[in-house]
C-alpha positions as a Markdown table, in Angstrom:
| # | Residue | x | y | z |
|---|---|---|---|---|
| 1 | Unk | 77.2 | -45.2 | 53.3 |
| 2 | Unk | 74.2 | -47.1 | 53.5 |
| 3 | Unk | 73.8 | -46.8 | 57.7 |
| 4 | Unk | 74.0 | -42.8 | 57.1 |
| 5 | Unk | 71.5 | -42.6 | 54.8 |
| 6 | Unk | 69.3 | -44.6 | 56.9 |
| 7 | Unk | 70.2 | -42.1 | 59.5 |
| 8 | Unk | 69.3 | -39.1 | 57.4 |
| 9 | Unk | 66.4 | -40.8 | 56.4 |
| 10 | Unk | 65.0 | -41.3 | 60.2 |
| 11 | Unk | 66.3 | -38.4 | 61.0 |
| 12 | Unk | 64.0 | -36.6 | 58.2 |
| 13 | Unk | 61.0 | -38.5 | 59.1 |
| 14 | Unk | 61.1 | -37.4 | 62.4 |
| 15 | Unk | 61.6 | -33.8 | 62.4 |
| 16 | Unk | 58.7 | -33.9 | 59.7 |
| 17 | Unk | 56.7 | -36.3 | 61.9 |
| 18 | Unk | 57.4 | -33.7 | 64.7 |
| 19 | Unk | 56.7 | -30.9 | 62.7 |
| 20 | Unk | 53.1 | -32.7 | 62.0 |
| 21 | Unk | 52.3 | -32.7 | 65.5 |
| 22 | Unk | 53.2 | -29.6 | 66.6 |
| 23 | Unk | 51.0 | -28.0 | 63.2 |
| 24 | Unk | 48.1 | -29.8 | 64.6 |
| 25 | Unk | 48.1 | -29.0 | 67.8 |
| 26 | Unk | 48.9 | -25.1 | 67.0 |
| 27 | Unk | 45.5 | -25.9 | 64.2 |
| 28 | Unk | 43.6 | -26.9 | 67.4 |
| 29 | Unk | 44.7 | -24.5 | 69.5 |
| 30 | Unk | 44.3 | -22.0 | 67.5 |
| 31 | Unk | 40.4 | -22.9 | 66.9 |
| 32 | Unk | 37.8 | -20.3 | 68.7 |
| 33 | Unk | 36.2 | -21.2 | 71.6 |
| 34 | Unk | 32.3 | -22.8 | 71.5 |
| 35 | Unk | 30.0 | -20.1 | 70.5 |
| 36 | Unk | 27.3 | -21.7 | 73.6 |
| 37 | Unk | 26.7 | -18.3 | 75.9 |
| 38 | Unk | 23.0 | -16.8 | 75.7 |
| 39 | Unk | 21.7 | -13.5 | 75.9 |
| 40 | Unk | 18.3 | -12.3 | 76.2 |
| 41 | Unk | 17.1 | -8.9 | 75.0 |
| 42 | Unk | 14.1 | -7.8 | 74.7 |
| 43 | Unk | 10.9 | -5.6 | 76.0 |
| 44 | Unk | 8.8 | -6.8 | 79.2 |
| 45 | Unk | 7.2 | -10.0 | 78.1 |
| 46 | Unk | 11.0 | -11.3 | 78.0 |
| 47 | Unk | 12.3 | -9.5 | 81.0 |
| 48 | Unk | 9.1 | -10.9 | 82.9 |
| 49 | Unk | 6.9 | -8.2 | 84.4 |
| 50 | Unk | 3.7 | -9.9 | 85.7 |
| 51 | Unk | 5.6 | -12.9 | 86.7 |
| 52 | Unk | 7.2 | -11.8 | 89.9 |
| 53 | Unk | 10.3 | -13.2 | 92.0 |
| 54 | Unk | 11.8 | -10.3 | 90.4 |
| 55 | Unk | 16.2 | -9.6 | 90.7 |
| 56 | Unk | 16.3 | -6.7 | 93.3 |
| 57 | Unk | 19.4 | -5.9 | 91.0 |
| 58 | Unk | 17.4 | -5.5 | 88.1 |
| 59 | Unk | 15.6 | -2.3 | 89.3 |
| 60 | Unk | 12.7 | -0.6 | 86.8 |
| 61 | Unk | 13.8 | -3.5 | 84.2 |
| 62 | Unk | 11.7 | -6.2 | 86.6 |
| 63 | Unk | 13.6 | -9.6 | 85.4 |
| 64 | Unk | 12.3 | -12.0 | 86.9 |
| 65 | Unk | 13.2 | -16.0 | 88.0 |
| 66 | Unk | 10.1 | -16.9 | 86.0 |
| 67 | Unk | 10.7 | -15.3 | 83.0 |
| 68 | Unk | 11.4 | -17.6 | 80.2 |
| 69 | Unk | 14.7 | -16.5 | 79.4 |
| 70 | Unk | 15.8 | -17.3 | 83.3 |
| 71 | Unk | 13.7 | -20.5 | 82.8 |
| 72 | Unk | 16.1 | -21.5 | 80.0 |
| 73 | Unk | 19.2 | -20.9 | 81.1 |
| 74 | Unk | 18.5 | -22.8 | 84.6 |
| 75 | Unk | 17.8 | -25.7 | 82.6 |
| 76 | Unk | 20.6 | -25.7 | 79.9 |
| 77 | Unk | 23.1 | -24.0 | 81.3 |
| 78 | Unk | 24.8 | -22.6 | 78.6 |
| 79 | Unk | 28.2 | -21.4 | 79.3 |
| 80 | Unk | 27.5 | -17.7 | 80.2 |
| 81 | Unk | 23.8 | -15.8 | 80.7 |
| 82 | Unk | 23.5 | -12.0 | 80.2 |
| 83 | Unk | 20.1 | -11.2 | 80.7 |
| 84 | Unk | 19.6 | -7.3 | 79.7 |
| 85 | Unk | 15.8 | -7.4 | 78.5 |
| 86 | Unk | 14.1 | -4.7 | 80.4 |
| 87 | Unk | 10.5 | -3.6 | 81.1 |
| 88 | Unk | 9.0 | -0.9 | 78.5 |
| 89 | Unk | 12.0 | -1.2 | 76.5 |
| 90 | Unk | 11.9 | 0.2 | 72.8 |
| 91 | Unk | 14.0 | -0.7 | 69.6 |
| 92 | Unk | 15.6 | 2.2 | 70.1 |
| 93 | Unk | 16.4 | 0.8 | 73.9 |
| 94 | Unk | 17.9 | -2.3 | 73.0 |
| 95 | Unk | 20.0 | -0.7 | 70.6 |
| 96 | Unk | 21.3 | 1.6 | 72.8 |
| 97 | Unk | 21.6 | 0.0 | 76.0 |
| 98 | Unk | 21.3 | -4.2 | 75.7 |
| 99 | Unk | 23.8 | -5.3 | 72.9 |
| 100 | Unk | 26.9 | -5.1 | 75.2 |
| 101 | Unk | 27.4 | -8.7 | 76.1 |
| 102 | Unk | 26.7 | -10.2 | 72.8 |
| 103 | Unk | 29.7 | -11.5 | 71.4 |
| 104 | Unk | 31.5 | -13.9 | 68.7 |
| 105 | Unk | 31.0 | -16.6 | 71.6 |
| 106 | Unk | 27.3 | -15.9 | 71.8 |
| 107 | Unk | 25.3 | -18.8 | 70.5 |
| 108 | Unk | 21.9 | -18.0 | 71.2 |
| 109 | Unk | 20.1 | -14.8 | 71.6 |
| 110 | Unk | 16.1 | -14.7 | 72.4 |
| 111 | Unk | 14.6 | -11.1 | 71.8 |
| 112 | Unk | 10.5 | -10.0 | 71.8 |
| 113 | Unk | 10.1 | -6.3 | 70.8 |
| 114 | Unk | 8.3 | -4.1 | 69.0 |
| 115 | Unk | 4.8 | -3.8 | 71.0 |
| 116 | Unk | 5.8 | -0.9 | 72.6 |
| 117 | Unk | 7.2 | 0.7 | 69.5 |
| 118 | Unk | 3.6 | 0.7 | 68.4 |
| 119 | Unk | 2.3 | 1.8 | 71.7 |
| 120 | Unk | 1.0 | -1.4 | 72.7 |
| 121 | Unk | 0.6 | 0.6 | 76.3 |
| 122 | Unk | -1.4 | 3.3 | 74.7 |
| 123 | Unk | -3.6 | 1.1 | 72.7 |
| 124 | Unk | -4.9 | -0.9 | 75.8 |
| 125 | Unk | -5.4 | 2.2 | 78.1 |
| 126 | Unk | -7.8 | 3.5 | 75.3 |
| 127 | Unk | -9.5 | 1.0 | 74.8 |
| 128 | Unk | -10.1 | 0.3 | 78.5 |
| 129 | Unk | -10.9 | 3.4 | 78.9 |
| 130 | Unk | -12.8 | 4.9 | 76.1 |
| 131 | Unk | -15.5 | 4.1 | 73.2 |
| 132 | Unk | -15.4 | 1.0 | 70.7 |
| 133 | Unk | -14.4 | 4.2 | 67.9 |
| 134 | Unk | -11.9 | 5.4 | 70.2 |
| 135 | Unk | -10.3 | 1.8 | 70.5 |
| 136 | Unk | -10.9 | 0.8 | 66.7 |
| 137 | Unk | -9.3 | 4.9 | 65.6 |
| 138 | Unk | -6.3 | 4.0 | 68.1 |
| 139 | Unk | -5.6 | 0.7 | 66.8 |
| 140 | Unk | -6.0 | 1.8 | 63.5 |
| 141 | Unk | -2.9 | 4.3 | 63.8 |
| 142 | Unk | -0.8 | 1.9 | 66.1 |
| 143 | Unk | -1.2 | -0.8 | 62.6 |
| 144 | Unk | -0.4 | 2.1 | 60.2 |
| 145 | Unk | 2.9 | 2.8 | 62.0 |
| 146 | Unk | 3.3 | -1.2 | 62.2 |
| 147 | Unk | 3.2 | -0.8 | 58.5 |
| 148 | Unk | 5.2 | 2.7 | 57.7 |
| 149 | Unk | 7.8 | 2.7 | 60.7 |
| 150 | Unk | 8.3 | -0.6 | 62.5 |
| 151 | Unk | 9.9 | -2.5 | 59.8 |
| 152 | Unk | 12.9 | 0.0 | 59.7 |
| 153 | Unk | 13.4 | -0.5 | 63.2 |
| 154 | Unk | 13.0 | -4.0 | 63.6 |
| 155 | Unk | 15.8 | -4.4 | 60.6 |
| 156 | Unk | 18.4 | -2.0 | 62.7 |
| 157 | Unk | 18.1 | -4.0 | 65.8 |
| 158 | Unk | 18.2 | -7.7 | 63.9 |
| 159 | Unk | 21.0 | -5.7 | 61.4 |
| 160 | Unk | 23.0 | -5.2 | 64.8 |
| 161 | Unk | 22.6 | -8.5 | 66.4 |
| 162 | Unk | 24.0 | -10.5 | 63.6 |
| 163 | Unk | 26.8 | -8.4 | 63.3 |
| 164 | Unk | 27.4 | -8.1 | 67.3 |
| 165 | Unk | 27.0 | -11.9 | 67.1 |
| 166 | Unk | 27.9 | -13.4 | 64.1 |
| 167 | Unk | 28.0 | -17.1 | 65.5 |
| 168 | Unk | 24.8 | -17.0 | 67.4 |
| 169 | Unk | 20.9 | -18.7 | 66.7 |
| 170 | Unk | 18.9 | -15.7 | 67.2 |
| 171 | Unk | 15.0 | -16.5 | 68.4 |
| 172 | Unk | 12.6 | -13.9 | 67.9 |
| 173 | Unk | 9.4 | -14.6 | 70.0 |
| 174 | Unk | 6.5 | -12.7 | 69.1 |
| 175 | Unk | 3.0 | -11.9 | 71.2 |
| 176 | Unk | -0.3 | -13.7 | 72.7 |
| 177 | Unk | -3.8 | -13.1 | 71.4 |
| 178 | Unk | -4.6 | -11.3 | 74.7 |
| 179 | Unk | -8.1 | -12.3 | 74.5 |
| 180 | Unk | -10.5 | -15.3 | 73.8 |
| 181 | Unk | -13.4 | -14.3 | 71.7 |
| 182 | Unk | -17.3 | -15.6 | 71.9 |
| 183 | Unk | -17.6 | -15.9 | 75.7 |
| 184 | Unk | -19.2 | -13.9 | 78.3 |
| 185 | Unk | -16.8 | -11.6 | 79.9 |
| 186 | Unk | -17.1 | -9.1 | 81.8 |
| 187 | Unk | -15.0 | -5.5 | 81.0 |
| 188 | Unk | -14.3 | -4.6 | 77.2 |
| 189 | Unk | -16.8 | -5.1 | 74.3 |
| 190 | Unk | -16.2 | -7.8 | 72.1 |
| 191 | Unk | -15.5 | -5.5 | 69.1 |
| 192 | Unk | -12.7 | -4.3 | 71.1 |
| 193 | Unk | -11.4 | -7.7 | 72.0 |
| 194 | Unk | -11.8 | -8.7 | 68.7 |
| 195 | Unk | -10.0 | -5.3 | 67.2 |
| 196 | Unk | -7.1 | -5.9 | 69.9 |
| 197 | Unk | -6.3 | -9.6 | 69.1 |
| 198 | Unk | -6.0 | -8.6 | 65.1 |
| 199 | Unk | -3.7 | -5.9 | 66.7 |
| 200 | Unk | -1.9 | -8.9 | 67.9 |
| 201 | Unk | -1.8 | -10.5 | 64.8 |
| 202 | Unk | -1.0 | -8.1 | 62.5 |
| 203 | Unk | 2.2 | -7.3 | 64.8 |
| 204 | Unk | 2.8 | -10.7 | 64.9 |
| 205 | Unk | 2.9 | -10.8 | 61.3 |
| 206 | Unk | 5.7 | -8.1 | 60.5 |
| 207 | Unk | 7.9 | -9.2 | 63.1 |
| 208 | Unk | 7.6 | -12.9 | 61.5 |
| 209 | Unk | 8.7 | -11.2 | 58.1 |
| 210 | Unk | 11.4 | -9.3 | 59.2 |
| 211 | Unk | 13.0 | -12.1 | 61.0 |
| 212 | Unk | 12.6 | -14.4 | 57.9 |
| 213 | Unk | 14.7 | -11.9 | 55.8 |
| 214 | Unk | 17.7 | -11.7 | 58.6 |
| 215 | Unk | 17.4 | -15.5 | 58.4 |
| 216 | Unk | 16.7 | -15.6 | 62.4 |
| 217 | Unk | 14.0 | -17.7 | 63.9 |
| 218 | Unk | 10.0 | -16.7 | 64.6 |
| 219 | Unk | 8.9 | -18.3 | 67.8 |
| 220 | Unk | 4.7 | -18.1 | 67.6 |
| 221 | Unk | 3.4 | -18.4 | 70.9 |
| 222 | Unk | -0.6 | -17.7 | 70.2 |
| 223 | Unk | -1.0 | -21.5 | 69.7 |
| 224 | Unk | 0.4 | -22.2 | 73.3 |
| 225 | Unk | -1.4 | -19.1 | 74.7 |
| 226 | Unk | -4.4 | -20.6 | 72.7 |
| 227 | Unk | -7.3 | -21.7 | 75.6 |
| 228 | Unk | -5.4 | -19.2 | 78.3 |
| 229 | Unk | -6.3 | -15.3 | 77.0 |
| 230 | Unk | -8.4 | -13.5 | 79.2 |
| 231 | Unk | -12.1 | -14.5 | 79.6 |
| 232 | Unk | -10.7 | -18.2 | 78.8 |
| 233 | Unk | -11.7 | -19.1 | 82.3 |
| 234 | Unk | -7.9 | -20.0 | 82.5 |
| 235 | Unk | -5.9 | -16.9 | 81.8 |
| 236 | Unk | -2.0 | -17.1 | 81.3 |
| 237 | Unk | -2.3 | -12.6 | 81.4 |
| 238 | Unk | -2.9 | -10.3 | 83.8 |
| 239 | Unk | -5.9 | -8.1 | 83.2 |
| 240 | Unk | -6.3 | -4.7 | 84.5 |
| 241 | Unk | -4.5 | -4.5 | 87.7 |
| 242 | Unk | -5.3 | -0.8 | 88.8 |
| 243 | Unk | -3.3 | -1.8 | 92.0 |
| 244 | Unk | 0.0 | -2.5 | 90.1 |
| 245 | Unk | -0.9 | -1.1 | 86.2 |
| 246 | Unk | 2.1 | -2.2 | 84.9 |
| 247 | Unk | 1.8 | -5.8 | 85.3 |
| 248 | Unk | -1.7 | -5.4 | 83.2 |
| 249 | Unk | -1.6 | -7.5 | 79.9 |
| 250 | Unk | 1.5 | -8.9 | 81.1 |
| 251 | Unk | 2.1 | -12.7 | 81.3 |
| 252 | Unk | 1.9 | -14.2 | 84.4 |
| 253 | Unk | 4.6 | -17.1 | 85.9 |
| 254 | Unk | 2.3 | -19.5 | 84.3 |
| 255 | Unk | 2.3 | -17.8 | 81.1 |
| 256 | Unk | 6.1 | -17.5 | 80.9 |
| 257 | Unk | 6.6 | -21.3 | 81.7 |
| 258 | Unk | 3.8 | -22.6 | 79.6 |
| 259 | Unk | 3.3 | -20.3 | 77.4 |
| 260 | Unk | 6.7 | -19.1 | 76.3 |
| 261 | Unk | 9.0 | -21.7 | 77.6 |
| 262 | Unk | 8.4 | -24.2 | 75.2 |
| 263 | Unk | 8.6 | -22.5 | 72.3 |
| 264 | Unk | 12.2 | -20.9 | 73.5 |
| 265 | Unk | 12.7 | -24.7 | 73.7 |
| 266 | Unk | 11.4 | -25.6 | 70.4 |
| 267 | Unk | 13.4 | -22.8 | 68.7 |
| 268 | Unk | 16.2 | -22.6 | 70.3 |
């Protein structure tokens, strides 16, 4: 009687011991994969325009190798890289057209947008191109809709990321002073540079509290721009290029990998 209980016994321990196993390893399999891909969204100054080594693929969007998003991913090679920021892209842009790879799996996005929601484009060519009032009445109407408009937007594309990608560490890099102030320089007034860089800052600014409220990160990069705005003697921008006009105010190579790089890197 004895030796078949002892045989039960066994026999009991290991079907439950068995039974153990094969519950952990269904638990592990069963577990979802790293969330480790990237994706960068965004306008131009994340795509890359005034860079250059742009993808031929990449038509009218202008990504470039030098961008800091392309920068990134060479360097950390995270398990997949969809790169979908394009040049003069809106909120309304991303929305509508750059969201597709971003996925439970995703565990980094980098996004800048909103300039040309508040007709960053528009401002500059007025100001280039007209009177200090001009400049100072067109700035004036781009902060107002900063104010009024762009928060909305900003909330539906942040909204759509974080449910698109639940899993990922969104980084939301904002824009450079464009210009350095007090120095002789040649082109606009220095009321206008002045007006322009609180442009800057005031974007800068609303961007920063939307992201706080979706809990994402801000990445600042006016202190790494800081000594390398135009009339800095060192410029990390492109200034009026009436040759190519759409790489004006636009970082160049160096300002992607020194000026944005790092604070991808720092955020991320």
């Amino acid at each position: 009687m004895r030796r078949f209980r002892l045989v039960g016994f066994l026999s009991s321990f290991l079907l439950a011991a068995g039974a153990a196993l094969t519950g952990a390893a269904t638990a592990q399999a069963a577990q979802p994969a790293a969330a480790d891909g990237y994706v960068a969204l965004g306008d131009s100054y994340s795509s890359g325009v005034g860079a250059g080594s742009y993808i031929s693929s990449s038509g009218d969007c202008k990504r470039s190798t030098k961008s800091h998003p392309y920068l990134w991913a060479a360097a950390h090679a995270p398990s997949t890289f969809d790169f979908t920021a394009c040049s003069g892209a809106r909120t309304g842009e991303v929305l509508a057209g750059q969201l597709g790879p971003l996925s439970s799996s995703t565990g980094l996005v980098s996004i800048s947008i909103g300039g040309n929601d508040a007709g960053f484009a528009d401002v500059m060519t007025t100001c280039v191109l007209q009177s200090d009032s001009s400049c100072l009445s067109r700035i004036a109407t781009a902060e107002a809709y900063v104010d009024s408009t762009l928060p909305g937007k900003l909330d539906g594309v942040y909204s759509a990321i974080g449910d698109k990608a639940p899993n990922a560490h969104v980084v939301v890099i904002g824009y450079p002073r464009v210009y350095k102030l007090g120095t002789t320089c040649i082109g606009l007034s220095e009321t206008k540079r002045t007006a322009i860089n609180k442009a800057s800052d005031h974007l800068n600014t609303v961007i920063a509290q939307r992201v706080a409220a979706h809990g994402f990160t801000f990445g600042d990069v006016r202190a790494t721009f800081t000594g390398h705005e135009l009339c800095s003697g060192s410029p990390w921008l492109h200034s009026v290029n009436w040759l190519n006009i759409g790489e004006s105010y636009h970082p160049t190579a160096a300002g992607q990998s020194g000026g944005y790089l790092p604070v991808l890197n720092g955020a991320a």
